[in-house]
C-alpha positions in Angstrom: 72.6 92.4 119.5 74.4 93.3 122.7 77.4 90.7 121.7 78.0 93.3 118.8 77.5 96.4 120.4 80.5 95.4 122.9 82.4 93.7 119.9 82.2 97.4 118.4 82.6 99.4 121.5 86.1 97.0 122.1 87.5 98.8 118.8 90.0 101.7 119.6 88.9 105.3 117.7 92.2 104.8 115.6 90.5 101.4 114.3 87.2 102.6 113.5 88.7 105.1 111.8 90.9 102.7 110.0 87.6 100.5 108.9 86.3 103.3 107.9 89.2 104.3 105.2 89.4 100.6 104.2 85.6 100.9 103.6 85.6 104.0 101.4 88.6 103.1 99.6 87.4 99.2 98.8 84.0 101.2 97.9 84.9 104.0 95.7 87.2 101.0 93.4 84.3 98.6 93.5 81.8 101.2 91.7 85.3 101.8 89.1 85.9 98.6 88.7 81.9 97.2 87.9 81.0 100.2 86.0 84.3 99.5 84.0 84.3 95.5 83.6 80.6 94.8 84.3 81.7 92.3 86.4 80.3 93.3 89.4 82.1 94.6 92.3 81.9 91.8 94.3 85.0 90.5 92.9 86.9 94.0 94.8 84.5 94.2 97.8 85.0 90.5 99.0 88.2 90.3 99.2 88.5 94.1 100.3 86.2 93.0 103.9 87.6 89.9 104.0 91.0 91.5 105.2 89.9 94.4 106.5 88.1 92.2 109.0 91.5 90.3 109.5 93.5 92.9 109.7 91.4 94.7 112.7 90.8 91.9 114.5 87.0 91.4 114.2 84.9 88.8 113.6 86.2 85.3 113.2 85.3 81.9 111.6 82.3 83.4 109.8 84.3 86.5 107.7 84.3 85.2 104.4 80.0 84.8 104.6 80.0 88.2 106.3 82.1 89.6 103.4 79.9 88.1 100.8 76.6 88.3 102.2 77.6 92.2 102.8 78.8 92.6 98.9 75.0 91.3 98.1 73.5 93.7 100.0 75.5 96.7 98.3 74.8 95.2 94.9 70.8 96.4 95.1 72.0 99.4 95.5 74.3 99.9 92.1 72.2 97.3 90.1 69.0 99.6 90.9 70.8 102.9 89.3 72.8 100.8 86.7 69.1 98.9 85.1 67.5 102.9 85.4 70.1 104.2 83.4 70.6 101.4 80.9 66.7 101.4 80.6 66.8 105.0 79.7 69.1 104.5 76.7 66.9 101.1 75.8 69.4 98.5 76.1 67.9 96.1 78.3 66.2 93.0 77.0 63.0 93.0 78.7 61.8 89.8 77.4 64.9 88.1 78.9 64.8 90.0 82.5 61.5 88.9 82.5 61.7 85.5 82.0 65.1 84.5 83.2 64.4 86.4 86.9 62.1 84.4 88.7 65.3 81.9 88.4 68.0 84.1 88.9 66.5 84.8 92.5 66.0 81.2 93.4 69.0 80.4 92.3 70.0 83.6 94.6 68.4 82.2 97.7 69.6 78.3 96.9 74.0 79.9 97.1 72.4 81.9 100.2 71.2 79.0 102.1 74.3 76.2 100.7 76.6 79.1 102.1 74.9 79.3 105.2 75.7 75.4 105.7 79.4 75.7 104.3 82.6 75.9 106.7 84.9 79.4 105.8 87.2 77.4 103.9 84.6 75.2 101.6 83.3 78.9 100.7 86.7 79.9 99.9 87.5 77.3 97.4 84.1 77.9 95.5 84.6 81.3 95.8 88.4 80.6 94.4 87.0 78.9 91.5 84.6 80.7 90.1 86.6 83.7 90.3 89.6 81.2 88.4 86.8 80.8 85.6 86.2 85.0 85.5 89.9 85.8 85.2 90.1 82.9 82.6 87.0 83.9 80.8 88.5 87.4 81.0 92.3 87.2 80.4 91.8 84.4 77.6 88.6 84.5 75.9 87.9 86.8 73.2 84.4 88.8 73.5 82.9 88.0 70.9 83.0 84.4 71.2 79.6 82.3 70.8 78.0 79.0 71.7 74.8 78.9 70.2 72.5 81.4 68.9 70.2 82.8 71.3 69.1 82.2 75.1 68.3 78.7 76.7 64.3 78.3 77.0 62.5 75.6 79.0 64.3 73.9 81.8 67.6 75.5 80.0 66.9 78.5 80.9 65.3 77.3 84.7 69.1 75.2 84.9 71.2 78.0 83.8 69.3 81.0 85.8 69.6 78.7 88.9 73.1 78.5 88.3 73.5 82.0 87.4 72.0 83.0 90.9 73.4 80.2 92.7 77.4 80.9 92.0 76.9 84.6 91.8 75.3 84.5 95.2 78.1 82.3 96.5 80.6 84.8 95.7 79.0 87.9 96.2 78.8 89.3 93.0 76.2 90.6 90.9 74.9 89.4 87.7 77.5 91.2 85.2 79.7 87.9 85.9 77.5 84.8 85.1 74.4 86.6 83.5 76.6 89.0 81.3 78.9 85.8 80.6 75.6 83.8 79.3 74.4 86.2 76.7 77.4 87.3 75.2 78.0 83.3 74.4 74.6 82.9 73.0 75.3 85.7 70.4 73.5 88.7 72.2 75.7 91.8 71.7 78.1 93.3 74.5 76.2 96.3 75.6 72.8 94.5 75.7 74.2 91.6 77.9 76.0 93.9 80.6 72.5 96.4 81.0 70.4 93.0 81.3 72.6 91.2 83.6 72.4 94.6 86.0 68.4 93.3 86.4 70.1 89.7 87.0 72.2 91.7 89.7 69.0 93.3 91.7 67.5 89.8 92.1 70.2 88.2 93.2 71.5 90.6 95.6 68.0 91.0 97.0 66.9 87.4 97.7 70.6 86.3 98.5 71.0 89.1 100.9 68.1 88.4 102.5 69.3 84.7 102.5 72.5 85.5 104.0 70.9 87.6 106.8 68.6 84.9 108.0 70.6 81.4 107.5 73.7 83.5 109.7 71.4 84.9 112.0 72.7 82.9 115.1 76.2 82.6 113.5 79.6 82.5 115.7 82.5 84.4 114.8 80.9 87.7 112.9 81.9 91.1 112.8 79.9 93.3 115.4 76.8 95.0 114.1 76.1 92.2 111.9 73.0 91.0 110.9 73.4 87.7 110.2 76.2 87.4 107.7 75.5 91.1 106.5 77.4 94.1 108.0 75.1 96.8 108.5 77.9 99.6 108.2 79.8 98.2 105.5 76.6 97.7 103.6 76.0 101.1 104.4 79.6 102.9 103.7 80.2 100.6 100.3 76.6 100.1 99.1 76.8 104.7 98.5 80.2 104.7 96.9 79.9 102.1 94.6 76.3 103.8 93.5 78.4 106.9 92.9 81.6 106.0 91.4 80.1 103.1 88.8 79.6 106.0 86.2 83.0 107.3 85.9 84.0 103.5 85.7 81.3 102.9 82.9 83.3 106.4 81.4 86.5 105.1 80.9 85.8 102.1 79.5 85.3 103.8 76.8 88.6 105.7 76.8 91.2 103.5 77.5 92.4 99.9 76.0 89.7 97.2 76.9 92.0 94.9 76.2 95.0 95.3 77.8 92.3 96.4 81.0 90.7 93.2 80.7 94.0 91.1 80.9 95.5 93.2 83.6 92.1 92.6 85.7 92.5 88.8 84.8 96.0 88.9 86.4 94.2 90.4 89.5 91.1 88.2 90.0 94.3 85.1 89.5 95.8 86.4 91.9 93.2 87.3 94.5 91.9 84.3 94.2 94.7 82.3 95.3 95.2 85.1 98.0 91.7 84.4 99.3 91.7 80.2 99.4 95.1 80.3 100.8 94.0 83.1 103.7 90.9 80.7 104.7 92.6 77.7 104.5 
């Protein structure tokens, strides 16, 4: 712990500041952006640390896990008020939380511990294409677009709620992206898909959070005050304002033009993605 005491202590007052205003402003979008999109935001906060890290100097060969393992741990935080709220207005589907959960958060701790054995830029490229398959999923397929009826049971739905967890945990985000994805293509409706993926989002950010922090616990290359690959003050700083700003995010979604929103985001993830891969290679 003393490594990143000093690591912190070596930052000017001008930087801290600086990490600070990065911090708030990647924060206060995120909430925007995932009450907005559902996507969870993962997709903003990721990149967001991943260059503020850069940029200031800290850290090092582990900043990409550091940036997703910290974007986990903020997700408790805005899945917790997000599943209270769309509780309260009965859209969740209890059934499905219930069942599909215990999967979710292996699949969680399973894209923990495979990150925790990945280099920077083999995390990069999963992360590059899986945020290739949102923007396409986004920017290209209509909404209401279905594969099959209802929800996997059996080892379908054990498969596909590992694989939820797993990639969502692997990127950071919460369970708006995968989860949400999943039951809109088997024919559940919009709304009811984006208030039961924020369960999804709770058990994955939980167990993969807690992954994160113990497989990088002895980790080269962090940012100081890290726990593993989790940074305690970004957690912190981002895990409040995305809590606070999701709502007006969730509000304008219904004021403005989803679609043309959901293509210009698109463009965005394409391009941050490629940003990312290329940066860490």
């Amino acid at each position: 712990m003393r490594r990143y005491a000093q690591g912190m202590s070596a930052l000017a007052p001008t930087e801290l500041l600086m990490m600070c205003a990065a911090l708030i402003a990647a924060g206060a979008v995120a909430g925007v952006i995932g009450g907005l999109f559902g996507v969870g935001g993962g997709t903003v906060l990721v990149p967001a640390l991943f260059y503020a890290f850069a940029v200031l100097g800290v850290g090092g060969e582990s900043n990409l896990h550091v940036a997703i393992g910290t974007s986990l741990l903020t997700i408790v935080a805005t899945s917790l008020r997000s599943l209270a709220t769309h509780r309260a207005h009965g859209a969740v589907d209890e059934q499905v939380l219930k069942t599909w959960t215990p999967w979710v958060a292996f699949g969680g701790l399973l894209g923990a511990a495979i990150a925790g054995f990945t280099s920077m830029e083999g995390l990069a490229i999963v992360y590059g294409v899986c945020l290739l398959l949102i923007a396409m999923q986004m920017g290209l397929l209509p909404e209401h677009v279905t594969l099959r009826k209802d929800m996997p049971s059996g080892w379908g739905r054990r498969g596909v709620g590992t694989g939820i967890g797993l990639l969502s945990a692997m990127m950071g985000v919460g369970g708006g992206s995968f989860g949400g994805m999943t039951m809109t293509l088997c024919g559940r409706p919009i709304h009811q898909a984006v208030a039961t993926a924020s369960g999804f989002g709770l058990a994955i950010g939980a167990t993969a959070a807690l992954g994160f922090a113990v497989f990088g616990w002895d980790a080269p290359g962090r940012p100081p005050l890290s726990l593993g690959y989790v940074n305690v003050p970004a957690a912190v700083i981002m895990g409040l304002l995305t809590a606070l700003t999701a709502p007006y995010g969730a509000r304008l979604a219904h004021r403005l033009n989803r679609t043309v929103l959901r293509r210009a985001f698109a463009a965005y993830l394409l391009l941050t993605a490629l940003s990312v891969v290329s940066k860490a290679l």
